[in-house]
C-alpha positions in Angstrom: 24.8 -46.1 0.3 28.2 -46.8 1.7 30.4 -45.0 -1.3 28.8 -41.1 0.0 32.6 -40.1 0.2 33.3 -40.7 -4.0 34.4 -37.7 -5.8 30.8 -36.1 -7.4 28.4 -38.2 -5.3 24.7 -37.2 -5.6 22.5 -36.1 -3.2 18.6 -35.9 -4.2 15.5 -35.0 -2.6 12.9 -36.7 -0.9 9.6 -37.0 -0.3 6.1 -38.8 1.9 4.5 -40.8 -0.5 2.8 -44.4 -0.5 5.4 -47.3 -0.8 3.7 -48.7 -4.0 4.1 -45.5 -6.0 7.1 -43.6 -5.3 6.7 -39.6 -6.6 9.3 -38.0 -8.3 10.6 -34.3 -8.1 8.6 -32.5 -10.5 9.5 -28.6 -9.8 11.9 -26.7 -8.0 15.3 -26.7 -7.5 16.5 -30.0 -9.3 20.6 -29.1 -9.7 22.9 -27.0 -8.3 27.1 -27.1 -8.4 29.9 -25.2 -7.7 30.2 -24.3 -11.5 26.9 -22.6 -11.6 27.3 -19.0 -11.7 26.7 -17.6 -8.3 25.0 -14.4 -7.0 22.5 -13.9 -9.4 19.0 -13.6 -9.7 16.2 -14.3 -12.4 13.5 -12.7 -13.5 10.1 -14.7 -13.7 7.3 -14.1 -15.3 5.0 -17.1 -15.3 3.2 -16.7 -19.1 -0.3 -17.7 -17.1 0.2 -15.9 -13.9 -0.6 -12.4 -12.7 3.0 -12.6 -10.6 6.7 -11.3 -11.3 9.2 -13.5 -9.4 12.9 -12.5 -8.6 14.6 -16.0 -7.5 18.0 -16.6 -6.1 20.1 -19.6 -7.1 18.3 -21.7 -5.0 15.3 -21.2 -6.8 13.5 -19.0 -3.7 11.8 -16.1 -4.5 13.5 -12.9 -3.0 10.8 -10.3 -4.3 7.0 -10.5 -5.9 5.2 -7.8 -7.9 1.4 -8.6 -8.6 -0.3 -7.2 -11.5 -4.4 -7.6 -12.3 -3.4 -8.9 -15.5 -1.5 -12.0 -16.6 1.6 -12.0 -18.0 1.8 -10.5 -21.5 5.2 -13.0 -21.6 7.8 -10.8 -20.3 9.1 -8.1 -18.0 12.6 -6.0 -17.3 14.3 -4.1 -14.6 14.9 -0.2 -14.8 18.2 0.7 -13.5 16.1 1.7 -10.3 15.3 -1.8 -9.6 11.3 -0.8 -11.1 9.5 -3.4 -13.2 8.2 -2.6 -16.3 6.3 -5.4 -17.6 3.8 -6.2 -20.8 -0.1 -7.4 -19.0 -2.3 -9.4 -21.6 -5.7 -7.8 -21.9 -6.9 -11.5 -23.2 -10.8 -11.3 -24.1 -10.3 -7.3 -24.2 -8.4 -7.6 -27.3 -10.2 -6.0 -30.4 -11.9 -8.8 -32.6 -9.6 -7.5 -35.5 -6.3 -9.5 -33.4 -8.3 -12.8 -32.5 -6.8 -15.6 -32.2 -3.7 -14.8 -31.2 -0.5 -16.4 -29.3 1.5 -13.9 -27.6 -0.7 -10.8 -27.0 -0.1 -8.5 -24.9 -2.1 -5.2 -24.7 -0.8 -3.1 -22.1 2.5 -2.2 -20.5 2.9 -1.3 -16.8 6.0 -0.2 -14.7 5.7 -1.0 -10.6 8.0 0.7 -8.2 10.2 -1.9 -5.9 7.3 -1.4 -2.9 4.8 -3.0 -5.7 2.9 0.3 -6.4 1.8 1.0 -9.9 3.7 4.0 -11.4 3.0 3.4 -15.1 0.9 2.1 -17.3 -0.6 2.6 -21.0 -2.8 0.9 -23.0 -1.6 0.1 -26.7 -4.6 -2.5 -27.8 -7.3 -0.9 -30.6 -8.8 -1.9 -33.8 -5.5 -1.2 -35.6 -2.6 -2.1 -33.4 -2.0 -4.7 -30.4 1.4 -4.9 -28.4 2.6 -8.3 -28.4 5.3 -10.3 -27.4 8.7 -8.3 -25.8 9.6 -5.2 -24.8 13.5 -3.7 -24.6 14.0 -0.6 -21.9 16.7 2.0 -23.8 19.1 3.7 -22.0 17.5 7.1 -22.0 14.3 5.1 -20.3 12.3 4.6 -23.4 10.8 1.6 -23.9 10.9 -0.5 -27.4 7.9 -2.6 -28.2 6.9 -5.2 -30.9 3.0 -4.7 -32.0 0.7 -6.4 -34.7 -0.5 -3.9 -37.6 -4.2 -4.9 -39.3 -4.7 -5.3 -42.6 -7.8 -6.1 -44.4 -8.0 -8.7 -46.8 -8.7 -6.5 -49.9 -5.5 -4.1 -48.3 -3.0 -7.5 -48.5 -4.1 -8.3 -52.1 -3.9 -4.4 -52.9 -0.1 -4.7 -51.2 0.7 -8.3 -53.6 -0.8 -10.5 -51.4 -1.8 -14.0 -53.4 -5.5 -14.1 -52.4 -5.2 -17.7 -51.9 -3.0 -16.5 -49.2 -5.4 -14.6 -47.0 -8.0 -17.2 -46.2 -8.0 -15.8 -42.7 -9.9 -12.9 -44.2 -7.1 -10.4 -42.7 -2.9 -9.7 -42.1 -1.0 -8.8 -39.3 2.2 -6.9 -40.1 5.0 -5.9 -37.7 5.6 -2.6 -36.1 8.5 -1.2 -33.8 8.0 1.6 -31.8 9.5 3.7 -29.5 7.5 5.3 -26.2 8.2 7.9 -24.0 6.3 7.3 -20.8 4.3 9.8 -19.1 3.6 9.3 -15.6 1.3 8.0 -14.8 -0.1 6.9 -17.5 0.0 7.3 -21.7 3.1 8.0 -23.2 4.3 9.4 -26.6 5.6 7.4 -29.7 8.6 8.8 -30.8 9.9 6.5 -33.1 8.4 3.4 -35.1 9.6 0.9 -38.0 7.1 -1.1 -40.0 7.5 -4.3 -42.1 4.9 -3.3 -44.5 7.2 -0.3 -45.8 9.7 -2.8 -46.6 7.5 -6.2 -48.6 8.4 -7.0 -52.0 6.5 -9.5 -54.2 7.0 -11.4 -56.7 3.4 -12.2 -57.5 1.6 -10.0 -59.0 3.3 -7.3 -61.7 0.9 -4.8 -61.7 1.4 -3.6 -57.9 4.3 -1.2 -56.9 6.3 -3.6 -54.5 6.6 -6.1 -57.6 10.1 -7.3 -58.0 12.6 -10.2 -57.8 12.8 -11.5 -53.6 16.4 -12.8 -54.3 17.3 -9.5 -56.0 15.9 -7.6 -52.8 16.9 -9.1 -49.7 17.1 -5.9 -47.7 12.7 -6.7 -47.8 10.1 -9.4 -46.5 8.9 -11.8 -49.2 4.7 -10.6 -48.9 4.4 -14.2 -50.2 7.1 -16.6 -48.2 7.6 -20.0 -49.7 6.6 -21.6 -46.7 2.9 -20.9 -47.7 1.7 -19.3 -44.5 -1.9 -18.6 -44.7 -2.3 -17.2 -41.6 -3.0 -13.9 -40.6 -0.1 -13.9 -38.1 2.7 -14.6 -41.1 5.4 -12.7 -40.0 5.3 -13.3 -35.8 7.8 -11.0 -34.6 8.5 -12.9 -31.3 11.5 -10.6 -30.1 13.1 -7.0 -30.4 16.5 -5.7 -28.4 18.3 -2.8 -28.9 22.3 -2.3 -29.6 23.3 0.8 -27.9 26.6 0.6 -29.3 25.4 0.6 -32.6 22.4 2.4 -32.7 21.0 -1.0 -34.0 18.0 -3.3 -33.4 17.3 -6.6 -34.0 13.9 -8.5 -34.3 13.4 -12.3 -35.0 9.9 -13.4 -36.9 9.0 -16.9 -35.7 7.3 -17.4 -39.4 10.7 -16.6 -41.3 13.3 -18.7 -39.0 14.8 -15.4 -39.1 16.4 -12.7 -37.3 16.9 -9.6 -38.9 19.0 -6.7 -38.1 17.4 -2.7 -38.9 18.8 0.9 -37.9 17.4 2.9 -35.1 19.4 5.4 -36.1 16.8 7.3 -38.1 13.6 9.2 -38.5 10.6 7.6 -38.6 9.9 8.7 -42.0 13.7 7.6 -42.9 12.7 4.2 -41.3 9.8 3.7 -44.0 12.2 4.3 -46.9 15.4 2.7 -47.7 17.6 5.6 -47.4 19.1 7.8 -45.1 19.8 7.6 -41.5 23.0 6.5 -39.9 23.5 3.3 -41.8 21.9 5.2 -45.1 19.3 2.3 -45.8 16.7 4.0 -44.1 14.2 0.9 -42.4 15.5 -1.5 -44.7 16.8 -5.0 -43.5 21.1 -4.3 -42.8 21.8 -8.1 -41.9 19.7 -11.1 -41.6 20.2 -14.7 -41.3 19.0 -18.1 -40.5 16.6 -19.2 -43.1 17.9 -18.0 -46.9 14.9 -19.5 -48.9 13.4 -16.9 -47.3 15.0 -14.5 -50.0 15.2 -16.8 -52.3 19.0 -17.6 -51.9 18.3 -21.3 -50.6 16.4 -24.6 -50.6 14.8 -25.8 -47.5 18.1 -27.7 -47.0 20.1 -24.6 -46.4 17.8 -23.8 -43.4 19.6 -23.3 -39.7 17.2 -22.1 -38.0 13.6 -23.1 -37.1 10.9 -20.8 -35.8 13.4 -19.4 -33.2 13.5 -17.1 -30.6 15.2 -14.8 -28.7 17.4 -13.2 -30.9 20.0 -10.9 -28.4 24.1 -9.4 -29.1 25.8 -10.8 -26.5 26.5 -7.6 -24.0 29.8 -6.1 -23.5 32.6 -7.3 -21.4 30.8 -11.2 -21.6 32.7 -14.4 -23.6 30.9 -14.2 -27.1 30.8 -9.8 -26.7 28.9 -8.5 -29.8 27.8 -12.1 -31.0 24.1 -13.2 -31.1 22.7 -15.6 -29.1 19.5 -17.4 -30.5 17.0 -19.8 -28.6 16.7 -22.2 -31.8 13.5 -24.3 -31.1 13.3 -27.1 -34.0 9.7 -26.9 -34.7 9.4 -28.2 -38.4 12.6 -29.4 -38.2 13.2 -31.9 -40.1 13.3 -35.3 -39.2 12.0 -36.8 -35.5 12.1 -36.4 -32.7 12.3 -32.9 -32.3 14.8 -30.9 -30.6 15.9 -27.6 -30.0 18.9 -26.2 -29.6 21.2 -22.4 -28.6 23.5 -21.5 -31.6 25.9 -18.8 -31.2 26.5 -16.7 -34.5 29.1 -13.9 -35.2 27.5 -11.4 -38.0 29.7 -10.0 -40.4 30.1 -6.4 -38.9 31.9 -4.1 -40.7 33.6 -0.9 -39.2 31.1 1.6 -40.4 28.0 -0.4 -38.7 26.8 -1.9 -41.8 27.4 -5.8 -42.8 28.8 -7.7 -45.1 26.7 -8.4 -48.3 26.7 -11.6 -50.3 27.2 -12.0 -53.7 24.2 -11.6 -55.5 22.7 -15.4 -55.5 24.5 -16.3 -52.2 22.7 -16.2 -48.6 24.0 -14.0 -45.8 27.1 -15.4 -43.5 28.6 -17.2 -41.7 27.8 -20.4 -42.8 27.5 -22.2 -39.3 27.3 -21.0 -35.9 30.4 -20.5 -33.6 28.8 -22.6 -30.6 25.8 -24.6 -30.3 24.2 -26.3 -27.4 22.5 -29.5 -28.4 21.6 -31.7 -25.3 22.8 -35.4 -24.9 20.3 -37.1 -26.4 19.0 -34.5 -28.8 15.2 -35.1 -27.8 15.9 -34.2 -24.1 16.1 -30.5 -24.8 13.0 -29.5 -26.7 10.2 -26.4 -26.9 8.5 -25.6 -29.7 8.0 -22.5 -28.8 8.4 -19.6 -26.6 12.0 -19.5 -24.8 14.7 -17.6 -24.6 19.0 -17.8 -23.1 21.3 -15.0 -21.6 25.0 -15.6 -21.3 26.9 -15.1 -18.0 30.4 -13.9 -17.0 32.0 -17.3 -16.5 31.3 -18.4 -20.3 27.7 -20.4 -19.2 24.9 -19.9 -20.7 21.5 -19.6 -19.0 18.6 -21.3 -20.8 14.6 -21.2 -20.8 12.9 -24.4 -21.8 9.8 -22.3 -22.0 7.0 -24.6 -22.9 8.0 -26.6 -19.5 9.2 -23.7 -17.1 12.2 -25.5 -17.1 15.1 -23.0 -16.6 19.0 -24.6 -16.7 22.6 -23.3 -16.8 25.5 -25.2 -18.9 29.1 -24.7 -19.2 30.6 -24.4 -22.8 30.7 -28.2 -23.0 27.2 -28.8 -22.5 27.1 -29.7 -18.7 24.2 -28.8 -17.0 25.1 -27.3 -13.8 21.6 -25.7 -12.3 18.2 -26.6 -12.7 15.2 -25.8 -11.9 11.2 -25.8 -12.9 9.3 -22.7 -12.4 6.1 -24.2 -10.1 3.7 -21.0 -10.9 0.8 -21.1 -13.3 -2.6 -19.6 -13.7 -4.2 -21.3 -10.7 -1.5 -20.9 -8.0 1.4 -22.9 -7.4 2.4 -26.9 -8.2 2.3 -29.5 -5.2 5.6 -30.8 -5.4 5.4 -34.3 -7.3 2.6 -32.6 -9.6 2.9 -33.1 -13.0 3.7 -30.3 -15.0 0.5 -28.3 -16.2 0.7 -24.6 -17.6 4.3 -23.4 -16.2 5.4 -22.0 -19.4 7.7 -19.6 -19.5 8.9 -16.8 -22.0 12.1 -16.0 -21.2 15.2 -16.0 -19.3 17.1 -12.9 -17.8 19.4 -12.7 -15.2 20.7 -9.9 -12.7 23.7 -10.0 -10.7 23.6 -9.5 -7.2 24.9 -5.8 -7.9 22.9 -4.6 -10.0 21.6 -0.8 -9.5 18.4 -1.7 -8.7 19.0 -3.6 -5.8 20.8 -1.2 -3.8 18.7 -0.5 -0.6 16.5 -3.3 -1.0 17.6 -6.4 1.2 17.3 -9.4 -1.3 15.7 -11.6 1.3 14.9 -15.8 0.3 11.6 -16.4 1.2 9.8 -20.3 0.6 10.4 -22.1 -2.0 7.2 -21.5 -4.6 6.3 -25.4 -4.5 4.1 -26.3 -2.4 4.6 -29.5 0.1 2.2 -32.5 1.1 3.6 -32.7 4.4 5.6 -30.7 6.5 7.8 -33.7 8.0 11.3 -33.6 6.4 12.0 -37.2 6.6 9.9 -39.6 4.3 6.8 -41.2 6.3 9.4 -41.0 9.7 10.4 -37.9 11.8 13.9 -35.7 11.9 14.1 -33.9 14.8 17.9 -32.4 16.0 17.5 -30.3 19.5 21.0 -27.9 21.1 20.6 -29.6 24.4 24.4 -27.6 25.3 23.7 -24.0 26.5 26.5 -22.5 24.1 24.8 -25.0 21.6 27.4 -26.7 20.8 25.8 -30.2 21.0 23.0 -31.1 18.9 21.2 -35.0 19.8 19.6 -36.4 16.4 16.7 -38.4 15.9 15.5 -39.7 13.1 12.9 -42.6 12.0 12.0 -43.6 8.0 9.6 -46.1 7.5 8.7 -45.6 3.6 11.4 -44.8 1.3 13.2 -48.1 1.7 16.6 -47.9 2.7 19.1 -50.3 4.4 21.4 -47.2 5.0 21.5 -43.8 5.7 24.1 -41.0 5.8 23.5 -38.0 8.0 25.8 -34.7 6.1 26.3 -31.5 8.5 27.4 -27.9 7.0 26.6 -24.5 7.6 23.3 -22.6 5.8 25.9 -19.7 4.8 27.5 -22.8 2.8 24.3 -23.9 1.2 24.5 -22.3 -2.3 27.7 -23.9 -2.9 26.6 -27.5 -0.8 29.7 -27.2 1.1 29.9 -30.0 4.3 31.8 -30.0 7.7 31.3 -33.4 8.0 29.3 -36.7 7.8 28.5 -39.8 10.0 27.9 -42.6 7.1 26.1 -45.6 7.7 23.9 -44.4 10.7 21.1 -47.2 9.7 17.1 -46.4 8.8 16.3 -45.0 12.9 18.6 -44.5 15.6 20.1 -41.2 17.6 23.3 -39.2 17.3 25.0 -36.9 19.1 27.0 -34.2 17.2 29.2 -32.3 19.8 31.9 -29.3 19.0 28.8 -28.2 16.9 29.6 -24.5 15.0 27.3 -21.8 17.3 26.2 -20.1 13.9 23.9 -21.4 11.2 23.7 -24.9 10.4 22.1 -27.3 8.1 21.9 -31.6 8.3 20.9 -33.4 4.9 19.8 -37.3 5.7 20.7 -39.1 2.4 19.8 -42.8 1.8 19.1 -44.8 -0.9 15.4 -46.5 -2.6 14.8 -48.6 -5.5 14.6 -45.4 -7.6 17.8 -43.7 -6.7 18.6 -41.4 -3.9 16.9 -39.1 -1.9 17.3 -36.7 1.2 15.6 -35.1 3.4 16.6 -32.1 5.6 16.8 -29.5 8.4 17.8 -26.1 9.4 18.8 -24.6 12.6 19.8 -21.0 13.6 22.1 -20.4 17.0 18.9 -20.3 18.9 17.8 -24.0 17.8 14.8 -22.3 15.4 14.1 -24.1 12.4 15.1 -22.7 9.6 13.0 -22.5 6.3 14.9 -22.8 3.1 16.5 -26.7 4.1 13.1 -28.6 3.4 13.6 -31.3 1.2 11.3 -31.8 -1.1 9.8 -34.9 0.5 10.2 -37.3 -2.9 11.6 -40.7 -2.7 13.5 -41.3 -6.2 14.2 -37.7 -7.1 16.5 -36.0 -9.8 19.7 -35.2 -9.0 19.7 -32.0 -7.1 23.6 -31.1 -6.0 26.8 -32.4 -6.4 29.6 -32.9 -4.4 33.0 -32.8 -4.8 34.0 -34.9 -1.9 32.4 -35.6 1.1 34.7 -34.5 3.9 
């Protein structure tokens, strides 16, 4: 590769493998650019694992917590840098919530040392906590759980029998919980979809009436012709403190739906009173209006999303919600999924515009969408979840693949990487991908409350590695041989990944998030020595970068001002990997 100098020339990862059946980079850090937001950090919670990861850019874990449970799909940060995080109780669950995707069970809270401070139990015959939780400002925690219904209660309630093969219902619930340390806490608030069905099925039961007419309810009998127990699926809840307001999305309706928290809990089970004066009823919702029966399957825009979030103050988009739509039953193939933006149509007493009486809720379209380039490259059917950052990007969570990616508001993906973790342990690098799923992505910036007082130290990269020489099938080895170590001799020998030309790229590790170079000797040849003199004394990094049939590659080493090697510079040891960095120019 003599052209290493071009503006935006790749550099990509490399790897020891047999020269009939070159790997390729399967997990880990894949892409990172200038463009990518720096200093910040995301939270991980493997959907299989019993692990909480905080990662840096770089995709290196910079704190663990471990929990006896797996992940019960997501956990948050207190302002005091604890973790309060939903635990899925799995074959514990009551027989009355079986089978279920996305059950949870029990929430915990773990101090920044790992030691458990909180936890409380929310799984009987009645209820189980599924799904998300959202921390409040005064430290309560919001959480999503499943109500039980027998099938004799969901006729009772205008449920078409035909309707309820699973012999049983699951309706949403919202509630609010004051911890008490160290365990237990008290609800103090809760919201439930059942207070707020209307049917248009059977005239004899007191929730009869027209679903277009009523769109501040749930359809008890959607036209989708759900029969499973699980028909609403309430896959998120986050709070608006702002407005007192929360919103939910149910992964059945293709909905999101917009209820005030302003009230009592008996105000929340009536459609009066409280700060909006509509009691629990719906305020805003939109994405599906056949739904209410305002629509046709053609007027649908969104499909079995998730991840419905305002944007936060003070970010591009303030006050607008951000939806992970997936695409599942989308029509047409292949699937894809997409992020839409949408503004809601607020008004200045916290209530929303209302449509005429046989139109759907506004707007009609998004403000921004993301839909990758081809379509079908971007794609989870379920799970998932994006977070918009400062500079306008938006952070996004492939979940079904682990794959977690940053764009810029043309669609340019300009970080990427593949969570590693699942059930069993960590991925080999070169792997293929097998339970990595996860739920959602959130991000912290590097000053964030919580980190004060706790060094945010890189440790390995999760993957694990076949070998622990960083050039393919060869050896790299670099030695200070001046005693202010400002000399370094280079040697270097690749017999596998086939190459007719190598570059060797020097900068310092304090450069590494942005990939920023000193300088480069191009064209050095597959072995050979160089001597690099007037070498910086502090932290240092050298990439080798050649070229196989399959693309480029690299491999690469650290060094502090005592000659240690440095961990954090491995390459990944795969010939033909995916693009990893890019430069502007190589210097």
């Amino acid at each position: 590769m003599r052209d290493i100098a071009r503006s935006a020339a790749a550099l990509l990862i490399a790897s020891l493998v047999a020269p009939t059946a070159l790997a390729q980079q399967t997990v880990g850090l894949f892409k990172r650019t200038a463009a990518a937001s720096s200093g910040y950090y995301t939270i991980i919670s493997p959907n299989s694992a019993k692990s909480t990861y905080l990662i840096d850019m770089d995709g290196r874990p910079v704190h663990q917590w471990t929990s006896s449970y797996a992940a019960g799909l997501i956990g948050f940060l207190r302002p005091n840098g604890n973790l309060v995080r939903a635990g899925s109780i799995g074959a514990a669950a009551d027989p009355n919530f079986k089978p279920n995707q996305g059950g949870g069970g029990i929430l915990e809270e773990y101090d920044w040392n790992g030691n458990l401070v909180w936890s409380m139990n929310l799984s009987d015959s009645q209820f189980l906590q599924h799904h998300d939780i959202e921390i409040l400002p005064n430290g309560n925690i919001l959480a999503t759980r499943w109500e039980f219904h027998t099938a004799a209660d969901a006729i009772a309630a205008g449920r078409d029998p035909a309707n309820v093969t699973a012999g049983k219902l699951w309706s949403e619930q919202i509630i609010e919980i004051q911890p008490t340390l160290p365990s237990g806490g008290t609800i103090v608030w809760s919201w439930r979809s059942w207070d707020h069905m209307v049917q248009q099925f059977d005239s004899t039961k007191a929730n009869y009436g027209s679903v277009s007419a009523n769109p501040q309810r749930f359809d008890m009998n959607p036209p989708d012709g759900d029969t499973s127990d699980d028909f609403q699926h309430c896959n998120s809840v986050k709070y608006n403190p702002d407005l007192d307001e929360i919103i939910i999305n149910f992964h059945r309706y293709s909905e999101f739906f917009i209820i005030d928290h302003g009230t009592t809990t008996a105000q929340a089970a009536t459609e009066s009173g409280g700060a909006r004066g509509h009691g629990g009823a719906i305020l805003y919702r939109w994405g599906n209006p056949m739904m209410y029966g305002r629509g046709t399957a053609a007027d649908e825009q969104l499909f079995n999303d998730h991840d419905a979030h305002w944007i936060k103050p003070g970010l591009p988009g303030a006050g607008n919600i951000l939806i992970f739509n997936n695409g599942l039953n989308r029509p047409g193939n292949p699937p894809f999924s997409e992020v839409d933006e949408v503004v809601p149509p607020l008004l200045a007493d916290g209530t929303y515009t209302q449509p005429a009486p046989t139109d759907p809720y506004g707007p009609a379209a998004p403000v921004w969408k993301y839909v990758a380039t081809p379509p079908s490259s971007f794609y989870s059917s379920i799970i998932s979840g994006t977070d918009r950052m400062p500079n306008g990007n938006t952070a996004i969570d492939e979940g079904t693949t682990g794959r977690q990616f940053e764009i810029d508001t043309n669609g340019n993906i300009l970080w990427q990487w593949i969570n590693p973790v699942n059930g069993t342990g960590t991925l080999t690098q070169g792997q293929p991908l097998s339970g990595t799923a996860v739920f959602k992505i959130r991000r912290y910036p590097s000053d964030f409350s919580g980190f004060v007082g706790h060094p945010l130290i890189p440790g390995p990269e999760l993957e694990q590695f076949t070998s622990p020489k960083p050039v393919p099938d060869g050896s790299l080895t670099a030695n200070r041989t001046a005693a202010d170590g400002s000399v370094i001799d280079i040697a270097w020998d690749s017999t596998t990944c086939l190459s007719n030309d190598y570059n060797l790229l020097f900068g310092r590790l304090a450069d590494l998030p942005l990939y920023g170079l000193l300088c480069s000797q191009c064209s050095i040849g597959t072995t050979g020595t160089y001597e690099w003199t007037a070498v910086p004394t502090d932290d240092l990094y050298f990439i080798l970068v050649g070229r196989d049939p399959s693309g480029l590659y690299e491999s690469s080493w650290g060094s502090g001002p005592g000659g240690a090697e440095r961990h954090g510079t491995s390459s990944s040891f795969l010939c033909g990997a995916t693009q990893k960095a890019e430069f502007a120019s190589c210097p």
